[in-house]
N, C-alpha and C positions, 0 to 999 in steps of 0.2 A: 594535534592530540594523537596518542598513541591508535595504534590497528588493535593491539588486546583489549576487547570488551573489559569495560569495569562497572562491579554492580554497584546500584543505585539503590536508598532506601527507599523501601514504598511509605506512599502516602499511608497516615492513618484514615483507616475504614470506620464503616456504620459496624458495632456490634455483629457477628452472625458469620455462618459458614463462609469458606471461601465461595463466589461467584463465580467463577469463572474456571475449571479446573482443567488441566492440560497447557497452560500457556507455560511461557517460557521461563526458569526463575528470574529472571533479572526485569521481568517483565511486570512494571507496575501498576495493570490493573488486573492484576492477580484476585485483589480483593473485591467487593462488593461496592460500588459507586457510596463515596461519601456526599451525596445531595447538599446539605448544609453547608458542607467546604465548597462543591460548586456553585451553587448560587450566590454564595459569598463570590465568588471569583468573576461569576456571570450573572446578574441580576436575569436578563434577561428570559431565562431558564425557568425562573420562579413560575409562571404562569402553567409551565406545564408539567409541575410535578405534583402527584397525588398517590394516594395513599392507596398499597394493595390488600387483596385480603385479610390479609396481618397486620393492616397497621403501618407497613412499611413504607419509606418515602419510594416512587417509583417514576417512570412516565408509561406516555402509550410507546410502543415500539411499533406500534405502525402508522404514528403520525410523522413523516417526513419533518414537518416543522420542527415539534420537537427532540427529534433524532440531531437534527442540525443544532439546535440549541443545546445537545449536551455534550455535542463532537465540540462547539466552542466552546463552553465552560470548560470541557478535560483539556484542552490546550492549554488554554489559559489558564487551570490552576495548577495540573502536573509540571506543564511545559512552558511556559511565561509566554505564550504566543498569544497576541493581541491581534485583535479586528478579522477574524477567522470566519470568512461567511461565503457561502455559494450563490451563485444565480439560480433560480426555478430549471430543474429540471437535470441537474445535474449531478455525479454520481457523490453519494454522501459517503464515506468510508468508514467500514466498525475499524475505532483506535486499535483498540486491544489487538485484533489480527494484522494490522500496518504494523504493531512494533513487536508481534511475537515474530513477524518474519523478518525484520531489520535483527532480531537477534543474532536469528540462528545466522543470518549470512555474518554478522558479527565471528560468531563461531569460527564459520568458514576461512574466516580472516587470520583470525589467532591462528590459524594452524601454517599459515608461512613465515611466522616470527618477524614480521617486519620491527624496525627498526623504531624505539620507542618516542622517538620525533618525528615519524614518519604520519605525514596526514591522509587516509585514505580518502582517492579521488573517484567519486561513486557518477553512474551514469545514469538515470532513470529515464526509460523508455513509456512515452505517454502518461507524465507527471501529472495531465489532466487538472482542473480550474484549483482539485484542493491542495494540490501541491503537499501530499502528506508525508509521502517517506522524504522527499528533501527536508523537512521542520523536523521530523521525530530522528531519521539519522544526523542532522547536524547537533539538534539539543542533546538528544542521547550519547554521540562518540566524538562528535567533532568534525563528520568529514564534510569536506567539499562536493557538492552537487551540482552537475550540470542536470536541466528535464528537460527533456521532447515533447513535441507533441502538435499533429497535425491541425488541431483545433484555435485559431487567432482568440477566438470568446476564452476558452480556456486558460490558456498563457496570460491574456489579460487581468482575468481574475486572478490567477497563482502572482502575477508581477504585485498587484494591490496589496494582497499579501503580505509579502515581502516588504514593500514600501513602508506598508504599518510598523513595520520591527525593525528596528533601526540594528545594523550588525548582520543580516540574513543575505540584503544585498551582494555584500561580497562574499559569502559563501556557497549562493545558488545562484546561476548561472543556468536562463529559461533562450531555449532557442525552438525556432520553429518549421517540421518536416515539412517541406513541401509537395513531394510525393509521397503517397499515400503507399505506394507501391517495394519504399523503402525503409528499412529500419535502423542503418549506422551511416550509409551514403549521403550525402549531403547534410546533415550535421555534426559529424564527427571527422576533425581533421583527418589529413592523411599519414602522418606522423604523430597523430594526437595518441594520448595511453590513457587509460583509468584502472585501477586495481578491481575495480566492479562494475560489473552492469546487473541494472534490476529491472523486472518488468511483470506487472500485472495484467498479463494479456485479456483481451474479448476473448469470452468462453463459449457464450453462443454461436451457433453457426447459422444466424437467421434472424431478423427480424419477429420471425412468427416463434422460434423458439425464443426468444429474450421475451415475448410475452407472456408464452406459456412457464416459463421461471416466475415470472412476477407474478403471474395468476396463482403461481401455487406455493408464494413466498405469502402473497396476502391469504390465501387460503389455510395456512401454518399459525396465521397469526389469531385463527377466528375469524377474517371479516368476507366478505362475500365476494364475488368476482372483481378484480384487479379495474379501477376506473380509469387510469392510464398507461401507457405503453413504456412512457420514460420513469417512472414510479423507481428512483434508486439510480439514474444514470440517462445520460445522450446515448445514442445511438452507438457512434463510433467507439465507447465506451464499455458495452454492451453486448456486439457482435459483430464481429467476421466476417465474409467467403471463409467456409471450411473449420470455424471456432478456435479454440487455440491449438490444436495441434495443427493448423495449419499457417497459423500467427509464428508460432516455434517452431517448427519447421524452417520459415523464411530467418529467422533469425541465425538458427544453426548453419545457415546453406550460407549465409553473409557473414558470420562469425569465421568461417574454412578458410574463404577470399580475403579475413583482415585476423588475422590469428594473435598480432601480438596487438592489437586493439586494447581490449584487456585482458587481465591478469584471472580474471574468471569472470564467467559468462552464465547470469544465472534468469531463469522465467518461474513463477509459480505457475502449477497445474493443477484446476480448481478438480479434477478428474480423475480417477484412478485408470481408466480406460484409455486418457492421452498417453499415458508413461509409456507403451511400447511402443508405439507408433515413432517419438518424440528419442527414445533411444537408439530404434534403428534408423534416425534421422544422421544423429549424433556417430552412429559407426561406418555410416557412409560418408561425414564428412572429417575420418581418423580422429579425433576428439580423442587426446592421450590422457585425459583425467576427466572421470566421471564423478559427481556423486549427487546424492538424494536426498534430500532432509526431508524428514518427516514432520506435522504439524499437525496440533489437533487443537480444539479447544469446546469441550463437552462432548458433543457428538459431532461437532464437525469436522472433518479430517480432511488435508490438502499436503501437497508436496512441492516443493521447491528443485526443481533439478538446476544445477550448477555444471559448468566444462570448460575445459581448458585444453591450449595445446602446446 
């Protein structure tokens, strides 16, 4: 498939405002969750949707269960992805924000005019059990996926995945870091290219801070102190030595040593506070193309930094 994004129609929605405001156009859950189309698509989901003060179909958003139950019904009915499940404990990911940011790097892409047979071959750094952006960028553009990821439990479950979808096999390609300490060495040929790399780094920088986020993720929600530590994510998932500008950092410093690795090199920064740190990373290791995307969706804002040399 072509590197130039092509937009996609969105699904039809429940009656009512848009939901979700700030996401990307071509970004199909622009609209308001149509429940009925999902549970149509996911039975399974029925149990936990109920009705909000208006009458409206809704769920809890801070029942882990069914959060996971509505990440697989939106797969399965936007994206034809079947048998889409985590093990206990591990990180659930909001759709909408996986494929507002497959966009923009989208974006990013169109701007070197590649060649309209050309199939973008994308790298994803710690693809982790849900293996999201591999399924949302190959349904969404087409491209070829290799994941990483330190974790054997993870890669296991992202392989079952795959297994379930007949055709995904040979477009994702799951391999496993062995050092902890590395991020393109030892699973990235020496002569190997990809037009992209993507990574949604640990933001924490601790253990004790990944709790105190969940304490005051469930405190946001209404409900009282956070009862577990992993509530959204494993560990390694989670946090750091140093959070991500020290995650991105090591990335950039290993991007300098393999430059033509890919064709751009891109990390989100859950942070507005990483950006300078993670730029003067970037100009000590000559990085001849910079840039920044910006991301929002309602009140939340994050950025995408991208470089190349």
């Amino acid at each position: 498939m072509a590197g130039r994004p092509a937009a996609r129609p969105h699904k039809a929605a429940t009656p009512g405002p848009a939901g979700k405001p700030g996401l990307h156009p071509r970004n199909r859950h622009r609209e308001r969750y149509d429940f009925p189309a999902l549970v149509a698509a996911c039975p399974a989901l029925a149990p936990f949707v109920r009705a909000n003060p208006l009458g409206e179909p809704t769920i809890d958003f801070a029942d882990p269960v069914a959060v996971l139950r509505l990440n697989g019904a939106l797969l399965a009915s936007v994206y034809s992805i079947k048998g889409w499940d985590l093990p206990e404990g591990y990180l659930c990911p909001p759709i909408p924000g996986r494929a507002d940011h497959l966009h923009h790097l989208a974006d990013l892409l169109a701007r070197d005019r590649l060649a309209p047979a050309h199939t973008i071959r994308a790298l994803d750094i710690g693809v982790g059990a849900n293996a999201i952006y591999p399924l949302l960028g190959h349904r969404e553009y087409g491209w070829a996926f290799v994941g990483t990821d330190i974790d054997p439990g993870a890669l296991a479950n992202a392989r079952a995945i795959l297994q379930a979808n007949p055709g995904l096999q040979g477009a994702i390609e799951l391999r496993l870091q062995r050092d902890r300490t590395r991020i393109f060495d030892g699973v990235v040929g020496e002569q190997e290219t990809f037009d992209l790399c993507l990574c949604n780094p640990p933001f924490h920088a601790s253990p004790a801070e990944a709790m105190e986020g969940t304490t005051r993720k469930w405190r946001n929600l209404g409900r009282g102190p956070a009862p577990v530590l992993n509530f959204g994510g494993m560990g390694a998932e989670l946090w750091c030595e140093g959070g991500e500008v020290a995650f991105v950092t090591r990335m950039v410093e290993e991007s300098a040593r393999r430059p033509r690795c890919c064709r751009w090199f891109t990390s989100l920064l859950s942070r507005s506070a990483s950006l300078p740190p993670v730029q003067a990373a970037l100009r000590r290791a000559h990085a001849t193309r910079v840039e920044i995307l910006e991301m929002s969706q309602g009140q939340k804002k994050s950025r995408i930094v991208a470089w190349g040399y």
